[in-house]
VEXDREN-2710 file (C-alpha; in Angstrom, 1 decimal):
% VEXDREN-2710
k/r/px/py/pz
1/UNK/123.7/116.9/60.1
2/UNK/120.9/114.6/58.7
3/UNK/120.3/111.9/61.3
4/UNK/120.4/107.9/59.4
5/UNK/117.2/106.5/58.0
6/UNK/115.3/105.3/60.8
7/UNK/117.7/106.4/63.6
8/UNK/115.1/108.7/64.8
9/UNK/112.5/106.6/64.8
10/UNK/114.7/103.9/67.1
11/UNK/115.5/106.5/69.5
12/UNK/112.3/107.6/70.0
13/UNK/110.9/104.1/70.4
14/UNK/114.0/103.8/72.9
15/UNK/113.0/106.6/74.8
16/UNK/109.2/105.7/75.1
17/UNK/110.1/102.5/76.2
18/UNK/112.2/103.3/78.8
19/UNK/109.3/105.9/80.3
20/UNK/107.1/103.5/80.2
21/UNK/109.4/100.9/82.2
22/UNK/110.0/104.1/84.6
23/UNK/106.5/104.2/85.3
24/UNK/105.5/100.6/85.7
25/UNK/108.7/100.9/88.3
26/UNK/106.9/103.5/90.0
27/UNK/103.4/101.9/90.3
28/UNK/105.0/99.0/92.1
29/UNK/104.2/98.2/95.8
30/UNK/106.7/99.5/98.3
31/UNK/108.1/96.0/99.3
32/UNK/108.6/95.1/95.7
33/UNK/110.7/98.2/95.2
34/UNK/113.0/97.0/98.3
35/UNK/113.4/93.4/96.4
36/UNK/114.5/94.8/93.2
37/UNK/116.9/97.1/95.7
38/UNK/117.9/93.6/97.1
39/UNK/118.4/92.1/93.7
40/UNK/120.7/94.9/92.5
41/UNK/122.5/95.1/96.0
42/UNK/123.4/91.1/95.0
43/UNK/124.3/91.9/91.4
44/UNK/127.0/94.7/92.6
45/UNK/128.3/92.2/95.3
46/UNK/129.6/90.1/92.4
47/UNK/131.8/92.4/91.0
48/UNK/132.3/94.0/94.4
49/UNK/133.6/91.1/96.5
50/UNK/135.9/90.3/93.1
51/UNK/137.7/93.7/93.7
52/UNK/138.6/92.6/97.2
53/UNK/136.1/94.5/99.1
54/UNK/133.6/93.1/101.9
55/UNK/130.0/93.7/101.1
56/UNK/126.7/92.2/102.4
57/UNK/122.8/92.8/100.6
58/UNK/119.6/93.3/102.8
59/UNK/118.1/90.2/104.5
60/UNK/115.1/89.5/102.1
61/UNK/113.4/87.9/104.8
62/UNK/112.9/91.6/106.4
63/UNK/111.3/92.6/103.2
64/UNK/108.7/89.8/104.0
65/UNK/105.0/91.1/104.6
66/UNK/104.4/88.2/106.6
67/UNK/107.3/88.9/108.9
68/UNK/106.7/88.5/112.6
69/UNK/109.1/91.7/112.8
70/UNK/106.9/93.5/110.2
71/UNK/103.7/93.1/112.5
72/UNK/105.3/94.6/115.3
73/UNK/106.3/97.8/113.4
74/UNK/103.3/98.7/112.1
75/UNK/101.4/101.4/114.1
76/UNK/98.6/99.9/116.6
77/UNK/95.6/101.9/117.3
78/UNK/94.8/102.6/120.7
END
């Protein structure tokens, strides 16, 4: 089966782009990576709370470096 005239190509362009995407993903800073988390948590509560169900994201003010909470869990030195 010969593949379309540029199909290939597309896919392969596809692909690349979507490892490259994966990888920037990757680099990002921890507390980024839980606000995107966030972000898609509110996305699926949409749809989620229009089936019926109950559903609640992350507090994004936990994810704040900043937070007075955040200070206290980081280890102290003795």
């Amino acid at each position: 089966m010969e593949a379309v005239d540029g199909v290939n190509v597309e896919i392969d362009r596809i692909f690349a782009a979507k490892e490259q995407r994966r990888q920037a993903l990757a680099r990002l800073p921890f507390p980024e990576k839980v606000r995107a988390v966030i972000e898609l948590q509110k996305m699926a509560a949409t749809i989620l709370r229009a089936r019926g169900k109950m559903v609640r994201s992350w507090n994004v003010s936990a994810t704040n470096e900043e937070s007075p909470r955040a200070s206290r869990l980081s280890p102290t030195k003795k």
